[in-house]
OpenMM code with the backbone's topology and positions (N, CA, C; nanometers):
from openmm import Vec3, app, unit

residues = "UNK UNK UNK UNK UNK UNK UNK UNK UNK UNK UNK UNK UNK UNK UNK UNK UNK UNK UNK UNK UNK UNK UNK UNK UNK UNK UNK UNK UNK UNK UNK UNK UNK UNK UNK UNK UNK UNK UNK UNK UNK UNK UNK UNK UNK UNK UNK UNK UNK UNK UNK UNK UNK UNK UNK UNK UNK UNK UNK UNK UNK UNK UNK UNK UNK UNK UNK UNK UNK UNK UNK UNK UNK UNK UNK UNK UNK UNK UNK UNK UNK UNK UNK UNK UNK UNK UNK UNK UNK UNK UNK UNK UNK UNK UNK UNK UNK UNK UNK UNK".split()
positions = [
    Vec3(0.1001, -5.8435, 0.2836),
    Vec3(0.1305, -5.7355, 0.3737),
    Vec3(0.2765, -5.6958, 0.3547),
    Vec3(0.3251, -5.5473, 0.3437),
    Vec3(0.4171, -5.4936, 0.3479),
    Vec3(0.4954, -5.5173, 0.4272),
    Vec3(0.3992, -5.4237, 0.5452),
    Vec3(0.4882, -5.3488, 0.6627),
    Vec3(0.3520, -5.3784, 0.8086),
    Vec3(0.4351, -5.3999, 0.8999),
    Vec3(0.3086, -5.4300, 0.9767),
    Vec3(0.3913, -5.3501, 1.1263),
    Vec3(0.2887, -5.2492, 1.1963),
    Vec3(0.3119, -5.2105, 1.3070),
    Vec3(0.1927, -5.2241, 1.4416),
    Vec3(0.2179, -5.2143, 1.5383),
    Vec3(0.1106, -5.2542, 1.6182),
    Vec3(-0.0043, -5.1892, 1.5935),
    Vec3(-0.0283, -5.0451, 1.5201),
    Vec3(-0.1809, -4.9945, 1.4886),
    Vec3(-0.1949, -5.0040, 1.3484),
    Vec3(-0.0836, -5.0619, 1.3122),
    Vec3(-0.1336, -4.9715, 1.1413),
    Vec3(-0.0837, -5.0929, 1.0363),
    Vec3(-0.1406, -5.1273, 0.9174),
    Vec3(-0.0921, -5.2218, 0.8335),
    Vec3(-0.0755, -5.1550, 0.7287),
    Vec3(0.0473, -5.1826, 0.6387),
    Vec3(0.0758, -5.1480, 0.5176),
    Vec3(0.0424, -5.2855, 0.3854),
    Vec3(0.0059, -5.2209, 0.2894),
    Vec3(-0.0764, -5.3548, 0.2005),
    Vec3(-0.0450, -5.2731, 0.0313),
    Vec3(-0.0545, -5.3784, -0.0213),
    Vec3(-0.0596, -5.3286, -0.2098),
    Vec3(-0.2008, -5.3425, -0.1954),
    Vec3(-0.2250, -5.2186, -0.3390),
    Vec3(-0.3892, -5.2215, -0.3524),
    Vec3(-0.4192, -5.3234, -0.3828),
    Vec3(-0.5247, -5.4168, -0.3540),
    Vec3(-0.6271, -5.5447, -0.4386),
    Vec3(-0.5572, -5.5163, -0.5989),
    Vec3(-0.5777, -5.3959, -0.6553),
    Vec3(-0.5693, -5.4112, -0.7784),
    Vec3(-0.4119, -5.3504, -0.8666),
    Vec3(-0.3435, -5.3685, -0.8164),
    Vec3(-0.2217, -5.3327, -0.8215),
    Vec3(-0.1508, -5.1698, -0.7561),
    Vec3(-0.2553, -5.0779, -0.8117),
    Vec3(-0.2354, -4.9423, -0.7533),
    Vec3(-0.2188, -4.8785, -0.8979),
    Vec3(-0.2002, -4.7437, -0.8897),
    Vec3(-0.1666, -4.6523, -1.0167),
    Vec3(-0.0177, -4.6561, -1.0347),
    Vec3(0.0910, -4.6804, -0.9404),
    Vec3(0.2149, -4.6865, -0.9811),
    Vec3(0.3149, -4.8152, -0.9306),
    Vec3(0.3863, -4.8512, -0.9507),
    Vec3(0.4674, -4.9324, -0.8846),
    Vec3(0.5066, -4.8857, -0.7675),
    Vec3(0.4773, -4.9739, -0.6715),
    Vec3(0.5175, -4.9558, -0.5286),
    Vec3(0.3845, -4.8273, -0.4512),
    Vec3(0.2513, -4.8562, -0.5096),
    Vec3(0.1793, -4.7987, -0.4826),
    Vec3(0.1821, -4.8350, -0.3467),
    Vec3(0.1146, -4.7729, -0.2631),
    Vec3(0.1069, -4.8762, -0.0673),
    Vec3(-0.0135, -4.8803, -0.0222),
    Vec3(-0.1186, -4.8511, 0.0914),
    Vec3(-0.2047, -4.8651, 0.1183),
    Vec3(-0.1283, -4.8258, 0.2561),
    Vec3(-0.1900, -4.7652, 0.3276),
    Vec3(-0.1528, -4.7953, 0.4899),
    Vec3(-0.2967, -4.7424, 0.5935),
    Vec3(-0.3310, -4.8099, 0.6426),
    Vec3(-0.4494, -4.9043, 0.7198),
    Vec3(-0.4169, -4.8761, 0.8476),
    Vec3(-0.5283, -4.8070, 0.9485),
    Vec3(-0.5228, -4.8572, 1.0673),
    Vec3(-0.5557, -4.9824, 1.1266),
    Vec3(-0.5651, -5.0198, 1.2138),
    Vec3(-0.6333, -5.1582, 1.2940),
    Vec3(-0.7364, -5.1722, 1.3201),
    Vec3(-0.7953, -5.0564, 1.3997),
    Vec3(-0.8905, -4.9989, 1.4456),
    Vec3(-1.0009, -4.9802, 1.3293),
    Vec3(-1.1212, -4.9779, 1.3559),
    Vec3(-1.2135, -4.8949, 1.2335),
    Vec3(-1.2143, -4.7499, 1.3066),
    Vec3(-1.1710, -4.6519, 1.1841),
    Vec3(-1.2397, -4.5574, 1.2067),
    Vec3(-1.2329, -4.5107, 1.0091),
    Vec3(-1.3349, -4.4368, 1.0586),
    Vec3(-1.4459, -4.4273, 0.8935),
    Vec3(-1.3991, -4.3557, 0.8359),
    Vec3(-1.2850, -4.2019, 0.8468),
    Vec3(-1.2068, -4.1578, 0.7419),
    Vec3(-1.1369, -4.0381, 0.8421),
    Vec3(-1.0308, -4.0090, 0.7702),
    Vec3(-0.9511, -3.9102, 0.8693),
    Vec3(-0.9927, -3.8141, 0.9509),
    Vec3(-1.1458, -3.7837, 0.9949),
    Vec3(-1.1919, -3.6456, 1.0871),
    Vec3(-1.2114, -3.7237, 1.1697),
    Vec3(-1.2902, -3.8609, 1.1914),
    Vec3(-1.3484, -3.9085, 1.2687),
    Vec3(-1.2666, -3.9327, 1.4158),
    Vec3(-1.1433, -3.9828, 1.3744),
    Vec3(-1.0543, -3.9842, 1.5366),
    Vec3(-0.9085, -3.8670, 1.5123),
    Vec3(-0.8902, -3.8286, 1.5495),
    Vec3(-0.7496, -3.7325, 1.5211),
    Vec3(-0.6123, -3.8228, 1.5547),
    Vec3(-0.6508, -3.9091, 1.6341),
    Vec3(-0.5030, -3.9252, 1.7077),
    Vec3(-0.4899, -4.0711, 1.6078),
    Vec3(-0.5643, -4.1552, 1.6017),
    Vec3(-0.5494, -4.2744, 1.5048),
    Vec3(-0.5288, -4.1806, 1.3479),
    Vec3(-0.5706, -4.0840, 1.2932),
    Vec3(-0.5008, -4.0167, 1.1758),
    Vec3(-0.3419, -3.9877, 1.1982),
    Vec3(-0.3434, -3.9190, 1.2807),
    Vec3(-0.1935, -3.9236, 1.3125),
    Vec3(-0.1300, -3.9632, 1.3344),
    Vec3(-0.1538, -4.0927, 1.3672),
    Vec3(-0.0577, -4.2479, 1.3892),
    Vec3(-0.0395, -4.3176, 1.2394),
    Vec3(-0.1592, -4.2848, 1.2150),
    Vec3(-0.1653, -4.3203, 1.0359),
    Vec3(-0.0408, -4.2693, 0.9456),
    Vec3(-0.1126, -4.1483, 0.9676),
    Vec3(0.0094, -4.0596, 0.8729),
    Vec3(0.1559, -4.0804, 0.9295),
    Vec3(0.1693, -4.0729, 1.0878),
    Vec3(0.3064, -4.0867, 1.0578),
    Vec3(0.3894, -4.2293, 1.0266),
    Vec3(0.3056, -4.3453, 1.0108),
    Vec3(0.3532, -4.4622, 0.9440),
    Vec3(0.3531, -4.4446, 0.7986),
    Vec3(0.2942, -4.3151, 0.7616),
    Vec3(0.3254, -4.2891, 0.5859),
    Vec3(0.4344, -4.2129, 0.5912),
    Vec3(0.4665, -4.1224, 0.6564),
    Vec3(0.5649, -4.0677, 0.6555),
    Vec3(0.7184, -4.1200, 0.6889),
    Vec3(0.6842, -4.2477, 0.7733),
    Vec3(0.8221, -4.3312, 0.7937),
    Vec3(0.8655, -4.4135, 0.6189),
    Vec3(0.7391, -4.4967, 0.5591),
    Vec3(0.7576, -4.4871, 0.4059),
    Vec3(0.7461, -4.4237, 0.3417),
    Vec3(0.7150, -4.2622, 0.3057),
    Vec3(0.7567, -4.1717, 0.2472),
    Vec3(0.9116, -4.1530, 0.2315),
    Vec3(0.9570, -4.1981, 0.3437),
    Vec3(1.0723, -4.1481, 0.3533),
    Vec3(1.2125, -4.2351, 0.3168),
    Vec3(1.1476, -4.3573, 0.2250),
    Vec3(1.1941, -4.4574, 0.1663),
    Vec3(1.2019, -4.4193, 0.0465),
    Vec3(1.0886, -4.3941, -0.0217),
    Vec3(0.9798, -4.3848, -0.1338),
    Vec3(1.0990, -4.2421, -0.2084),
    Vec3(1.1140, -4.1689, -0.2126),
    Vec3(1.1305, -4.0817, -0.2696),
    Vec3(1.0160, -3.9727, -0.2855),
    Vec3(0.9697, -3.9343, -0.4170),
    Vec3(0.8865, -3.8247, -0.4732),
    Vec3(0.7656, -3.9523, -0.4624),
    Vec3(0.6759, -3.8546, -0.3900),
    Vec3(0.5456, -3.9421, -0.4053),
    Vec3(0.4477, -3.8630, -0.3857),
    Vec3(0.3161, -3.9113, -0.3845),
    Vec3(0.1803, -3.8329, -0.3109),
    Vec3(0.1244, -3.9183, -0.1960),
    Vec3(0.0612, -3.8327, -0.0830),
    Vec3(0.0237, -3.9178, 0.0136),
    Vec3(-0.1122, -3.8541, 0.0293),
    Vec3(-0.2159, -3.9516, -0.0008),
    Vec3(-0.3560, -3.8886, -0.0525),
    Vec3(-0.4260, -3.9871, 0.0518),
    Vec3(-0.5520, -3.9136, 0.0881),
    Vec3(-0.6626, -4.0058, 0.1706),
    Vec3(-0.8192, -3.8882, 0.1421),
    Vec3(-0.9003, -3.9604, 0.1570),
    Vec3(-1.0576, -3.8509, 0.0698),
    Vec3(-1.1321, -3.8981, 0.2317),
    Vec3(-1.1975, -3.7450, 0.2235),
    Vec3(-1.3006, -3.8009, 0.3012),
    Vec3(-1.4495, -3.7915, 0.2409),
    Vec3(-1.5190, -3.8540, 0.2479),
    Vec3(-1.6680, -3.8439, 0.1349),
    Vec3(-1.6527, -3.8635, 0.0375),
    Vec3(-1.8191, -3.9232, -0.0357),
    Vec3(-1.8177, -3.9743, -0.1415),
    Vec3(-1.7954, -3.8066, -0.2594),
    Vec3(-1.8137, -3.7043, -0.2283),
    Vec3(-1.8008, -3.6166, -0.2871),
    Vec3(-1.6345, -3.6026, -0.3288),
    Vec3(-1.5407, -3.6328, -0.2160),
    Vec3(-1.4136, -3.6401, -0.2470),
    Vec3(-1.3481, -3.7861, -0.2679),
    Vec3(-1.4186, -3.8322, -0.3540),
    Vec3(-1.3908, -3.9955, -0.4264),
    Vec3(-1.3446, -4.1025, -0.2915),
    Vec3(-1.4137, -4.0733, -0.1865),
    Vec3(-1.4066, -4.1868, -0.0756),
    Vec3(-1.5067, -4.3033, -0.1048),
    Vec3(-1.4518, -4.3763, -0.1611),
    Vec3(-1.5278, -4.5270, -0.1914),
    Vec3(-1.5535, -4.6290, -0.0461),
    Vec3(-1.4634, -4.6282, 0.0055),
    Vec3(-1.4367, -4.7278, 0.1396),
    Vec3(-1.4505, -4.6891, 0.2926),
    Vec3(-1.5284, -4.7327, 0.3800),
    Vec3(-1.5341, -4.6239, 0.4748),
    Vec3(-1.4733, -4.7094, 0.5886),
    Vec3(-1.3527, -4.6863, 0.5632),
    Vec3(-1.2103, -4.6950, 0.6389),
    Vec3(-1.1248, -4.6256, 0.5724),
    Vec3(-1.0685, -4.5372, 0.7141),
    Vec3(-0.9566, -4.4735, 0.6755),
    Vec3(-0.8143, -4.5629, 0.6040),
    Vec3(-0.8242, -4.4579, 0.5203),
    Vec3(-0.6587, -4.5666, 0.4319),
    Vec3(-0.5900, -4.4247, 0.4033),
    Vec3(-0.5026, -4.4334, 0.3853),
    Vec3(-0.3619, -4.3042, 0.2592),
    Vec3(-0.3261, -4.4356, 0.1745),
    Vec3(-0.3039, -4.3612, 0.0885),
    Vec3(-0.2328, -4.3926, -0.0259),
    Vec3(-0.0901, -4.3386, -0.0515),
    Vec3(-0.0230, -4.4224, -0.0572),
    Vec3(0.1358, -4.3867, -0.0508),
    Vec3(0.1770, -4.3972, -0.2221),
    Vec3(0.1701, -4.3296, -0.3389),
    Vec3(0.1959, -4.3371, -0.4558),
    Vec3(0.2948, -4.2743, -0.5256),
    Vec3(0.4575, -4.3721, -0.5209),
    Vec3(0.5633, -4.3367, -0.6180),
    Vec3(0.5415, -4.2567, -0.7143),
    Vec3(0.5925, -4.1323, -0.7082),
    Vec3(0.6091, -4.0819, -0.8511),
    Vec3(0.7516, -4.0423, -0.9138),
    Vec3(0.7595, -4.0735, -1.0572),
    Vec3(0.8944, -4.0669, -1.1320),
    Vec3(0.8327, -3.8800, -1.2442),
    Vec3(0.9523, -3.8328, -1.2720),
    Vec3(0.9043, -3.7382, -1.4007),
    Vec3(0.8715, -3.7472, -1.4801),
    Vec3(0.7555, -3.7551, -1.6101),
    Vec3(0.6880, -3.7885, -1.6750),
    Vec3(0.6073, -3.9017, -1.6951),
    Vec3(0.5766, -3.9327, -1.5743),
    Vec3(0.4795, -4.0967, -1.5318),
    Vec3(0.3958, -4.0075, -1.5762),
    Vec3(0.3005, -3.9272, -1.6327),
    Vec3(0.2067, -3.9379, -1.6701),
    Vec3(0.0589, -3.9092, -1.5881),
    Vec3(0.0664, -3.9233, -1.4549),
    Vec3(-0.0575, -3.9635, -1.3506),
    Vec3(-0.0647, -3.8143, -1.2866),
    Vec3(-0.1305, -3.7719, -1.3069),
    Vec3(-0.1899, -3.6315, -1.3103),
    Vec3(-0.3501, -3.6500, -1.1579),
    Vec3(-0.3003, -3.5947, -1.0934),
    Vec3(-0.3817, -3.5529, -0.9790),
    Vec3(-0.4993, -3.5135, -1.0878),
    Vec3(-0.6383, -3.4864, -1.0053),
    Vec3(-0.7934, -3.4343, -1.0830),
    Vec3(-0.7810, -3.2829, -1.1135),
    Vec3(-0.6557, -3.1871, -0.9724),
    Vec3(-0.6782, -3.0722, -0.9781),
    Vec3(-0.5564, -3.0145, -1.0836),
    Vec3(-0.4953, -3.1300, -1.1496),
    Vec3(-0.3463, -3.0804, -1.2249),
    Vec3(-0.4179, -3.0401, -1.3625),
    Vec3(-0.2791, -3.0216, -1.4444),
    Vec3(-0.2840, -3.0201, -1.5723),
    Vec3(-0.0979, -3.0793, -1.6192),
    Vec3(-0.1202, -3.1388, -1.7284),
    Vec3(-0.0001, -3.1938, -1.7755),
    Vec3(0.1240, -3.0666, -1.8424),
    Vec3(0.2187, -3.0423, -1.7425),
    Vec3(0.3310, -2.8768, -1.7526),
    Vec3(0.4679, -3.0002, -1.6890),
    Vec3(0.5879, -2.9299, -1.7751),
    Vec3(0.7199, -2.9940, -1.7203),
    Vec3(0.7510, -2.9599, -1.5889),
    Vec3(0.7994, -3.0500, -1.5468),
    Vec3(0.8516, -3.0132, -1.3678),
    Vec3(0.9237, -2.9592, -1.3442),
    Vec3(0.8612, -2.8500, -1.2705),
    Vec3(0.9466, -2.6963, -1.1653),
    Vec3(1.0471, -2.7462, -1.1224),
    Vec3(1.1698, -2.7051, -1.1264),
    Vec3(1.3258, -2.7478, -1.0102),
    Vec3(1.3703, -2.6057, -0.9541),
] * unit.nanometer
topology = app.Topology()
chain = topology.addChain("A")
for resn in residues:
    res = topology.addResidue(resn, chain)
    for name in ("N", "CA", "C"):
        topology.addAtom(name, app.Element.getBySymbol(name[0]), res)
C-alpha cells in the first residue's frame, strides 16, 4: 500500500503497471464502477487528484464496461506517469511529437 485514507486506498498494480510509479486508487466501499455511486467517485477522484498533483504529466483513466476494457468490477483510476517519448499511446492516439 501506497497511500491510505479513510475511504480510499492507493496500491501498485499486481503486475507492476505500464509505467513507473503507475498507482491504483481504490475505494473501501464496493461500488462496481464510476456511475454506480457519484459521491464515492468523487472522493475517488479527488484522492487522484491530491497524487496527480505529485506525479507530474500523467493520465487518470477508470472504464466503465466490458466494452470500455473494464475487467474488474470495482471501481479503481489509474494514476499513470508519463515522461515525452515513453512510448504508451492511449487506444484513441496515434504516435505525433508533443504540442508545447
Amino acid at each position: 500500500m501506497l497511500r491510505e485514507w479513510p475511504e480510499t486506498l492507493a496500491i501498485r498494480p499486481r503486475h507492476g503497471g505500464v509505467t513507473d510509479g503507475h498507482v491504483l486508487v481504490i475505494p473501501k466501499v464496493h461500488v462496481a464502477d464510476v456511475a454506480e455511486d457519484p459521491t464515492v467517485s468523487a472522493t475517488t477522484m479527488l484522492r487522484v487528484a491530491e497524487l496527480a498533483a505529485e506525479a507530474g504529466d500523467c493520465n487518470v483513466i477508470t472504464s466503465r464496461g466490458p466494452s470500455a476494457t473494464q475487467t474488474v468490477r470495482h471501481l479503481h483510476l489509474h494514476l499513470v506517469p508519463r515522461a515525452d517519448g515513453d512510448g504508451l499511446l492511449l487506444p484513441w492516439t496515434t504516435a505525433r511529437p508533443a504540442e508545447r
